[in-house]
C-alpha positions in Angstrom: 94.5 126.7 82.4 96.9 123.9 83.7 96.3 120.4 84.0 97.1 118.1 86.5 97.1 114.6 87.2 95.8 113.4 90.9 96.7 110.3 92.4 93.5 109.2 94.0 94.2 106.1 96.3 91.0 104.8 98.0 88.0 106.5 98.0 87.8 107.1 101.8 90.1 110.1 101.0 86.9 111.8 99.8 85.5 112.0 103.5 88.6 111.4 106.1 90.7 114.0 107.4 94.8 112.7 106.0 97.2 115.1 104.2 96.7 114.1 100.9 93.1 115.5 100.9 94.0 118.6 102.4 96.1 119.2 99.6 93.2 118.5 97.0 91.7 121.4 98.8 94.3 123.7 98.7 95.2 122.8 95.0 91.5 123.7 94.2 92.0 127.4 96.2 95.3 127.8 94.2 94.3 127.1 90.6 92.6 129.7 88.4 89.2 128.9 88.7 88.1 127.1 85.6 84.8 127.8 83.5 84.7 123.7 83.6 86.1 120.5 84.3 87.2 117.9 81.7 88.1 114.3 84.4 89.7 111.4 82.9 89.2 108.6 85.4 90.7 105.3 85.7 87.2 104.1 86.8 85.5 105.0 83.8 86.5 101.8 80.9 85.2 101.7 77.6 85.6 100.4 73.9 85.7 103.0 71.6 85.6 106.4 73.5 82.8 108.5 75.5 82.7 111.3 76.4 79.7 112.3 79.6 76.8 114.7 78.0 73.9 114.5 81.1 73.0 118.3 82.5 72.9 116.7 86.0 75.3 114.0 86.2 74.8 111.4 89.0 77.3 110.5 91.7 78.1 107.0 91.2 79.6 104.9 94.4 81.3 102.6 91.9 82.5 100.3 94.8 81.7 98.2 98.1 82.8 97.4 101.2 83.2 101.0 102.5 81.4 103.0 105.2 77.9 104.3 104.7 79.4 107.6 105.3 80.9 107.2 101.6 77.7 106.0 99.9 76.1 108.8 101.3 78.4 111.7 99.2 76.6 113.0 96.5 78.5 115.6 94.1 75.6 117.6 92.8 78.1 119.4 90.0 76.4 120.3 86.7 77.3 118.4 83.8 77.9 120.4 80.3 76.6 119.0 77.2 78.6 121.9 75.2 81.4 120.8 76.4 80.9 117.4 75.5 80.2 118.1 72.4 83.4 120.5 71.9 85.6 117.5 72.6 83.9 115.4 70.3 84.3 118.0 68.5 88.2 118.5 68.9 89.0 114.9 68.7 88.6 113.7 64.7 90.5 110.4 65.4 89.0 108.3 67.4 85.4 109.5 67.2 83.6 110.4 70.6 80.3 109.3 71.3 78.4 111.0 73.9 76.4 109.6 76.4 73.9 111.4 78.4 73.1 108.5 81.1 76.6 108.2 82.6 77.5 110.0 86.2 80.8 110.9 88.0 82.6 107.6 89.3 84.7 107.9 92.4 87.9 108.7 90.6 86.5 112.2 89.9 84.1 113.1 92.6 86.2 111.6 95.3 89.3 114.3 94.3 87.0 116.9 93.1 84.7 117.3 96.3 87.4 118.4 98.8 88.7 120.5 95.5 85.8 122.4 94.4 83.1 121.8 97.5 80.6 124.3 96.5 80.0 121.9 93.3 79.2 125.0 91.1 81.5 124.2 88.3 80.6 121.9 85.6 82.0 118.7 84.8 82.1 116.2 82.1 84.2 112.9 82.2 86.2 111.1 79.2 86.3 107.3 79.2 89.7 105.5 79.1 89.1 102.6 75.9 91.9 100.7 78.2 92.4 98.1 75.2 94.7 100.5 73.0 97.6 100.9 74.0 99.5 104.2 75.7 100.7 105.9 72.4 96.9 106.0 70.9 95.7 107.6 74.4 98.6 109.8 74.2 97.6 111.3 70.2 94.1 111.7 71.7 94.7 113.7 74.2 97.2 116.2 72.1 93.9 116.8 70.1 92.5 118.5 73.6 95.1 121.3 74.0 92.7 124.0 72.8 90.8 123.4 75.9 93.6 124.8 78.2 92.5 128.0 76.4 89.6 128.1 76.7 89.3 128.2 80.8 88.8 124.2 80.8 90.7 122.3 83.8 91.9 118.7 82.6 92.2 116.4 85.7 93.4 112.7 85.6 93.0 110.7 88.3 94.3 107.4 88.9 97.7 106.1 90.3 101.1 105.3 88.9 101.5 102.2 90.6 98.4 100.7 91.8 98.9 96.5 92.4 96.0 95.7 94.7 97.4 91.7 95.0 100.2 93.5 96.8 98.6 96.2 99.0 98.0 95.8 102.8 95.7 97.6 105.0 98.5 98.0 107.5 101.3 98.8 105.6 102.7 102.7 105.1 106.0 101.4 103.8 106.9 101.5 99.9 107.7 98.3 98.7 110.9 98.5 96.4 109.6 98.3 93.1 106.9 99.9 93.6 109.1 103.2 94.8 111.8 102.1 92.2 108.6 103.2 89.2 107.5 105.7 91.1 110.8 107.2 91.0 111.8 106.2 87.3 108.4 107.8 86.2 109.0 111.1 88.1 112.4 111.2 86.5 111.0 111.0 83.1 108.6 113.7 84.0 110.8 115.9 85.1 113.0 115.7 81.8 110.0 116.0 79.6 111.0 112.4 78.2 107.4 111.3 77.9 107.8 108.7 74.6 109.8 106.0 77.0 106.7 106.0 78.9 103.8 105.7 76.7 105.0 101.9 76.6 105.3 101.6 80.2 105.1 97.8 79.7 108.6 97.9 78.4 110.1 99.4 81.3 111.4 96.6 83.3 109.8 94.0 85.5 109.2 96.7 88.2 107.0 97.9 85.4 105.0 94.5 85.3 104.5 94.9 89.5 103.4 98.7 89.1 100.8 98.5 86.3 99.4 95.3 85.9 96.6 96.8 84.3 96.5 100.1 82.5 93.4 102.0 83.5 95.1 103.9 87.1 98.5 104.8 84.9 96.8 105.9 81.5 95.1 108.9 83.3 98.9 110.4 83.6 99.3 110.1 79.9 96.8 112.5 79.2 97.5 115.5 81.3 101.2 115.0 80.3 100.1 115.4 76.1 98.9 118.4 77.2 101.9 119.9 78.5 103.7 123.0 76.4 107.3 124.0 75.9 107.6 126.5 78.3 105.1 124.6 81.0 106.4 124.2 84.7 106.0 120.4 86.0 105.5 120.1 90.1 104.9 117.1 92.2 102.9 116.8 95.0 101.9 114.0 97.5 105.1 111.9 96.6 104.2 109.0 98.8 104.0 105.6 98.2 102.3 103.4 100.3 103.0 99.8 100.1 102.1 99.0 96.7 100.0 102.8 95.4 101.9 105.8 94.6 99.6 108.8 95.4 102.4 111.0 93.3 100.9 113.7 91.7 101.5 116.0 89.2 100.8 119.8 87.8 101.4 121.3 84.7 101.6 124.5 83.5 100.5 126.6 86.5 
């Protein structure tokens, strides 16, 4: 299976009509359909690490503010306590705890509804423990690679530059740094040179403006530990917006 990381953006593109949803969907008709899903959110923080092991996971609307057309989507998927247990099974160092009470936060559902509508494919989601730093995220996820084989779809969802101080309801145009990032992280992508960005506090002072907190860019690190030697890297949805890239990216397909 590939992997791919999904820049999410606000969680009304789960339920309005814009370009960057309609490309969820047609991502979810491309892909090979997966015997499950395996959804590292940047909504889902933790210390120590967790991995979601409820049969019927509930939708949670992690958020307020929003239209009651949002907190009206539920995401009936079925959870999958065997594959919970096969990652905490697959990763020796850290150890995963599993915990049958958590749901799916708006980081997956909101990506995976207009992906996979029919909600007939199971789903368990990883917590990010957002206190280590990108290297230890980066070893953890290597330990998942088996789960490509084995008909498992990794998303991440989150954003590689996501400053909220910054972001404006009315604003469509990048601001500089943040497309400066966007564009530095792509380029690092693209030549496979993923070590200079496991430490993406020491990139610059863009750096400082793009992530000031680590949860929305860790996400990336963990679909890109999974990718292989001969695996083809695309983007998609290369927009910024004011201060949130919605860049994502596919591996391996």
């Amino acid at each position: 299976m590939p992997a791919v990381f999904i820049g999410h953006g606000s969680p009304m593109n789960a339920v309005e009509d814009n370009a960057w949803r309609r490309s969820w969907q047609t991502l979810g008709q491309r892909l090979p359909r997966p015997k499950a899903i395996l959804c590292v959110s940047a909504h889902w923080e933790t210390q120590g690490v967790y991995v979601t092991s409820s049969e019927k996971p509930d939708t949670i609307h992690d958020f307020r503010g929003f239209p009651k057309a949002l907190f009206d989507v539920r995401y009936r998927a079925p959870g999958s306590p065997a594959l919970a247990r096969r990652v905490a099974e697959l990763v020796s160092t850290p150890r995963v705890h599993l915990d049958p009470q958590r749901g799916l936060d708006h980081g997956a559902w909101s990506v995976l509804q207009p992906m996979y509508p029919e909600a007939d494919i199971p789903v368990v989601q990883l917590s990010l423990s957002t206190l280590q730093p990108g290297a230890w995220h980066y070893d953890l996820a290597r330990q998942l690679q088996p789960l490509r084989d084995e008909g498992v779809l990794v998303v991440g969802t989150g954003n590689i530059v996501h400053n909220l101080r910054y972001w404006r309801p009315d604003q469509t145009a990048p601001l500089d740094w943040a497309q400066r990032f966007d564009e530095d992280i792509a380029e690092r992508i693209a030549a496979g040179h993923h070590e200079g960005m496991l430490g993406y506090e020491t990139l610059g002072p863009d750096a400082l403006l793009a992530v000031p907190s680590p949860e929305h860019y860790l996400p990336l690190l963990y679909v890109l530990a999974l990718q292989r030697e001969d695996d083809t890297v695309e983007f998609f949805n290369e927009d910024v917006v004011g201060a949130i890239s919605m860049r994502s990216v596919l591996v391996g397909a």
